[in-house]
ROBA-805190 format. One record per residue: residue in three letters; z, y, x of N, C-alpha, C, CB in turn. Coordinates in nm, 4 decimals, padded with zeros to 6 digits. Glycine has a CB too. Layout:
> res  nZ  nY  nX  caZ  caY  caX  cZ  cY  cX  cbZ  cbY  cbX
> Ala  Z  Y  X  Z  Y  X  Z  Y  X  Z  Y  X
...
END
This chain:
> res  nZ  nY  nX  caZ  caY  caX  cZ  cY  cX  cbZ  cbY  cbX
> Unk  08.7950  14.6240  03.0850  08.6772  14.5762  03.0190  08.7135  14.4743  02.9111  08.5816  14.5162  03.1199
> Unk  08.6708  14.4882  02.8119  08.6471  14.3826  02.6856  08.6576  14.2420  02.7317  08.4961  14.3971  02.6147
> Unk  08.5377  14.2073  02.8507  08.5074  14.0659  02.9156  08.6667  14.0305  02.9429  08.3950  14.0697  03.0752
> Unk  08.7268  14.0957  03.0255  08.8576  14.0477  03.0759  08.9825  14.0324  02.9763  08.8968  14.1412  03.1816
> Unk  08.9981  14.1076  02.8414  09.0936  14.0681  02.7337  08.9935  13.9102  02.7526  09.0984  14.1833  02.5513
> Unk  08.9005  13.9038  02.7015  08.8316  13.7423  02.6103  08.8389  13.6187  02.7468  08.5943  13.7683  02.5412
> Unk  08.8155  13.7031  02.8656  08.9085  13.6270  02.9485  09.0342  13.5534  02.9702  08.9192  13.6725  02.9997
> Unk  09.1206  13.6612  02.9536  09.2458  13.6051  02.9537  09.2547  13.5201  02.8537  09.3448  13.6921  02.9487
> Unk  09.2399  13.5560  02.6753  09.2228  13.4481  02.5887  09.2223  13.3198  02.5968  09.1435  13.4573  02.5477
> Unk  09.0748  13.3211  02.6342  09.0002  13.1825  02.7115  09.1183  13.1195  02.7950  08.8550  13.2272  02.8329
> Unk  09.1663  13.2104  02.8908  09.2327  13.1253  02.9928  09.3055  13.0388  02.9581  09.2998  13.1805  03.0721
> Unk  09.4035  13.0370  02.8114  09.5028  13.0091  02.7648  09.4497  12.8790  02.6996  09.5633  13.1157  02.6897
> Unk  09.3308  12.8785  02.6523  09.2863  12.7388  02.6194  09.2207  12.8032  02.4639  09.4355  12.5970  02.6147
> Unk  09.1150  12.6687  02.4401  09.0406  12.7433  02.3228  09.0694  12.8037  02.2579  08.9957  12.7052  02.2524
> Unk  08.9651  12.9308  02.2141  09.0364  13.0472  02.1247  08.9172  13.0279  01.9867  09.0378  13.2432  02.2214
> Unk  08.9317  12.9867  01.8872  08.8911  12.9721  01.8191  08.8381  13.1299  01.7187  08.9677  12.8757  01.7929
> Unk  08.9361  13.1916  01.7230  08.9802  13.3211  01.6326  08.8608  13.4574  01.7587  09.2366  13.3515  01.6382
> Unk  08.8037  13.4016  01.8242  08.7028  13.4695  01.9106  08.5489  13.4044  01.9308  08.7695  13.4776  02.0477
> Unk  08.5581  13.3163  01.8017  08.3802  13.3057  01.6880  08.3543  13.4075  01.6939  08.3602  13.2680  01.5131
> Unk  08.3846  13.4896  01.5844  08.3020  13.6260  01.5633  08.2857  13.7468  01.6818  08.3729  13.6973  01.4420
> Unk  08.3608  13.7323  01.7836  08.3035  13.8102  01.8890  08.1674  13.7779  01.9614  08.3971  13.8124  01.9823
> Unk  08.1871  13.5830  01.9569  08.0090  13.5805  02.0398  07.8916  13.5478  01.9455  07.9884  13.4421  02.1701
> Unk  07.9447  13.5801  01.8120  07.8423  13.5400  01.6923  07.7530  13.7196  01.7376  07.9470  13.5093  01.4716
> Unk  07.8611  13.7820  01.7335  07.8241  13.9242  01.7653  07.7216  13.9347  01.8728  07.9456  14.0034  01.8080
> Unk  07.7801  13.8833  02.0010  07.6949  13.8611  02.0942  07.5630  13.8303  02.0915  07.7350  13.7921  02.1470
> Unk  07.5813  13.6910  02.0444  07.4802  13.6485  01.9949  07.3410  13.7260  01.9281  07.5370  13.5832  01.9227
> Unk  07.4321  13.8048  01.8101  07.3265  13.8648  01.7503  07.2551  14.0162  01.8831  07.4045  13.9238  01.5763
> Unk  07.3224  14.0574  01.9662  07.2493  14.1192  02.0770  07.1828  14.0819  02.1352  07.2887  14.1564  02.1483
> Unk  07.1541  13.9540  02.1604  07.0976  13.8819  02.2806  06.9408  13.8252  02.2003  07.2238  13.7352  02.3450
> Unk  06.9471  13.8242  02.0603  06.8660  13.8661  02.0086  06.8034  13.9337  01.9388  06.8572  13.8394  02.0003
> Unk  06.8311  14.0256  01.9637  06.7776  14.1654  01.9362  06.6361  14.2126  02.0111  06.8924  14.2653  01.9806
> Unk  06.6040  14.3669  01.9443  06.4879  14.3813  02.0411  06.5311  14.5107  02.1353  06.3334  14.4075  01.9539
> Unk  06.6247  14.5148  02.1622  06.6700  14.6091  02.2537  06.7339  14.5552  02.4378  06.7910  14.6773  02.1567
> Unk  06.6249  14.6069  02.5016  06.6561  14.4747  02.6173  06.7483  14.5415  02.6999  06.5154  14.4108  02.7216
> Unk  06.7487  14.6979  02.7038  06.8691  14.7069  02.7808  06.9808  14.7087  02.7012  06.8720  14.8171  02.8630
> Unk  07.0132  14.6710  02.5768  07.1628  14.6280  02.5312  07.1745  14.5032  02.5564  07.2020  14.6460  02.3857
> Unk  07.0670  14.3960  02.5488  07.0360  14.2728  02.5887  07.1367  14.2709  02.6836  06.8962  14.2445  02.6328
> Unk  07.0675  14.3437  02.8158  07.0937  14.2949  02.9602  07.2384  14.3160  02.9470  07.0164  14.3796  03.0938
> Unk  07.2773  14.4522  02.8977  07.4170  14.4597  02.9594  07.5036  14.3690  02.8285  07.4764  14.6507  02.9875
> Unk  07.5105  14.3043  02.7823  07.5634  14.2334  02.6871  07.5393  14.0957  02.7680  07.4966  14.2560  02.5369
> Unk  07.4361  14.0421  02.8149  07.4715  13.9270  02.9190  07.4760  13.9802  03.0415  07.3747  13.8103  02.9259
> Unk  07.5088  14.0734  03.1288  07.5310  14.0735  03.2449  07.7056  14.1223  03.2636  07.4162  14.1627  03.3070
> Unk  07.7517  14.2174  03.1781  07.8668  14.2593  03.1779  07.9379  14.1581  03.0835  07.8706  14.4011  03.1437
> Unk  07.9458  14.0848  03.0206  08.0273  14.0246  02.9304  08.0163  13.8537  02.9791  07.9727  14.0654  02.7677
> Unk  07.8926  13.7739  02.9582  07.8604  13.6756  02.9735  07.8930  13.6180  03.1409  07.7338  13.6852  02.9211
> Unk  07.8255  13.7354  03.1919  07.8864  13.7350  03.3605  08.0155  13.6751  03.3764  07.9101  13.8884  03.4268
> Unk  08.1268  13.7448  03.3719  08.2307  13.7915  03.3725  08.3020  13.6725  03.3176  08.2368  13.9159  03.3110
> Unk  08.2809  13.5887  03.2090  08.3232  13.4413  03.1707  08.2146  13.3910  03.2700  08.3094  13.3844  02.9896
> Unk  08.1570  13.3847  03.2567  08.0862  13.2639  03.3897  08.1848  13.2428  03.5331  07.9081  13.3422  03.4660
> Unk  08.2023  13.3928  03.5701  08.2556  13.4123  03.7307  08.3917  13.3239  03.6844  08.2898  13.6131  03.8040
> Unk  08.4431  13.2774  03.5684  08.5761  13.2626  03.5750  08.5682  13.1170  03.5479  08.6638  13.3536  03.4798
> Unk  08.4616  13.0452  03.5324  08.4732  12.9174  03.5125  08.4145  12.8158  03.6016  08.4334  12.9007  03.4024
> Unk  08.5066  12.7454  03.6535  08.6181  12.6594  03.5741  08.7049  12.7253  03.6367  08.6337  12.4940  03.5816
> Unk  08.7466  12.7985  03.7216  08.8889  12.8462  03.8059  09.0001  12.8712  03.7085  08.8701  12.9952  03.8964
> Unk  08.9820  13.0035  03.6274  09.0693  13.0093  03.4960  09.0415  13.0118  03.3564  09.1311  13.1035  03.4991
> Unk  08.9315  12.9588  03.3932  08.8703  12.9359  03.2015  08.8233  12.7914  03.1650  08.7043  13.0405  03.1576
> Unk  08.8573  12.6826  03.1260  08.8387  12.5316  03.1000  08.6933  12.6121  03.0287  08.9816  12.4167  02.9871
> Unk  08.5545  12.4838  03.1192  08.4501  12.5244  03.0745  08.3939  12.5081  02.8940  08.3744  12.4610  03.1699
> Unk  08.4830  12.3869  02.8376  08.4802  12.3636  02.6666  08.5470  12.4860  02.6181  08.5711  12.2169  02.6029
> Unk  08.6254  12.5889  02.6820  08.6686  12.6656  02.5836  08.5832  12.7667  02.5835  08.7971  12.7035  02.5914
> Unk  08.5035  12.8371  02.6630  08.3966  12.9019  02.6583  08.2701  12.8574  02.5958  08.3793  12.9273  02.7648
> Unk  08.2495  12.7266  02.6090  08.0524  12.6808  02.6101  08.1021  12.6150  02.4754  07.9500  12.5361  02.7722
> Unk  08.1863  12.5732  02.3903  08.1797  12.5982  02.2700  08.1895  12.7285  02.1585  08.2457  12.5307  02.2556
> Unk  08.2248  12.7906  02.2152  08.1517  12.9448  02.1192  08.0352  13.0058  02.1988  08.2788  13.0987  02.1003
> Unk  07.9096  12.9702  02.2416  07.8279  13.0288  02.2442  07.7039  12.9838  02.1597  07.8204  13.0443  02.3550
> Unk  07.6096  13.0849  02.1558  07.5308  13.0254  02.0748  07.4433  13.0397  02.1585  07.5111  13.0637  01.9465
> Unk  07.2749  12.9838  02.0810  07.2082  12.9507  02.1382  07.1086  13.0260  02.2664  07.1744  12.9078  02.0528
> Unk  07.1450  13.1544  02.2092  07.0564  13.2781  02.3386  07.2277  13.2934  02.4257  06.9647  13.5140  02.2336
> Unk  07.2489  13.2559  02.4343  07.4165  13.2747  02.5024  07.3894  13.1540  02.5800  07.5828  13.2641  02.3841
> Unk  07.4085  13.0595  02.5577  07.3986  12.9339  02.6321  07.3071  12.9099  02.7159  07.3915  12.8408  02.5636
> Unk  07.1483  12.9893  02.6825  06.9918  13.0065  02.7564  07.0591  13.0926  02.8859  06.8424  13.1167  02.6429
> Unk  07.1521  13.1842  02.8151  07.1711  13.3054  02.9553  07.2589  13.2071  03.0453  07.2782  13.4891  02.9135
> Unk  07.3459  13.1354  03.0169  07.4555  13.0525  03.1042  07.3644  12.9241  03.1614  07.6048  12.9920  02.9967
> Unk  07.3106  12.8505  03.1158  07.2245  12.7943  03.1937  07.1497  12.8594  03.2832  07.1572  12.7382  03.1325
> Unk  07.1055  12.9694  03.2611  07.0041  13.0516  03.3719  07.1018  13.0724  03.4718  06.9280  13.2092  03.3218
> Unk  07.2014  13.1395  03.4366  07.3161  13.1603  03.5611  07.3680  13.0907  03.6265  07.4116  13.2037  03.5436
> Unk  07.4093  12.9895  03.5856  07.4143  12.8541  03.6319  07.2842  12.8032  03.7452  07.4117  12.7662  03.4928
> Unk  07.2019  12.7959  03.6583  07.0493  12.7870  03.7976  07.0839  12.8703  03.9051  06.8707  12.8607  03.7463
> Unk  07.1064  13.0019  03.8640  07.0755  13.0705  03.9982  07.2317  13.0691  04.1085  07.0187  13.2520  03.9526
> Unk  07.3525  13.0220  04.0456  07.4479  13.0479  04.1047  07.4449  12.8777  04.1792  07.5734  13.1121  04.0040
> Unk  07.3483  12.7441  04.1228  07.3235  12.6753  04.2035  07.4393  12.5394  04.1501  07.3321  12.7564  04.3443
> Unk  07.5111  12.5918  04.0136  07.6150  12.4783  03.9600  07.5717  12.4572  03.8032  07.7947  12.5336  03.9728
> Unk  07.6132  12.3409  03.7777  07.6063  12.2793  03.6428  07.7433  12.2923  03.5353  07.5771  12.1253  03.6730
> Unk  07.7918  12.3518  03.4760  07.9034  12.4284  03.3987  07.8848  12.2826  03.3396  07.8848  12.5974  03.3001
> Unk  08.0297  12.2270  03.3108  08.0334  12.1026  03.2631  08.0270  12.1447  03.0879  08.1777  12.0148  03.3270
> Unk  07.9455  12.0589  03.0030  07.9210  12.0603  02.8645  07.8373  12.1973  02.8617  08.0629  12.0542  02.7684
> Unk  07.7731  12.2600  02.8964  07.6935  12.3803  02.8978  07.5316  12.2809  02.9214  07.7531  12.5121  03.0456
> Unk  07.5201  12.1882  02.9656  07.3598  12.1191  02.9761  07.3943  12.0156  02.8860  07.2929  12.0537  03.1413
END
């Protein structure tokens, strides 16, 4: 999966040169297509969530997201019951 290359990335410490992948994102998440929506935050956004903080420092992720990116990680965050440090 895609999620797991931008994973590993991440793991290594901020990836700067992986802007334009969640600008991309971004632009899905607002879109009007809700099942590309969903699977664009459930398969991708997921998938960095499950990994942070264990192998992803939470600043190297929650600084490239934008603003419907960050709505979905706070929500996940609610429901998984933790506060992603610099994400609130």
């Amino acid at each position: 999966m895609f999620s797991h290359y931008v994973a590993e990335r991440l793991a290594q410490g901020p990836a700067p040169d992986l802007r334009r992948v969640f600008q991309y994102v971004e632009t899905k998440l607002t879109g009007d297509n809700y099942e590309l929506d969903n699977a664009f935050a459930t398969c991708f956004l997921e998938n960095l969530m499950n990994r942070v903080p264990g192998s992803i420092a939470p600043a190297s992720l929650v600084s490239l997201l934008g603003p419907k990116a960050r709505e979905f990680c706070r929500g996940y965050d609610e429901w998984c019951g933790i506060r992603t440090e610099g994400l609130w």
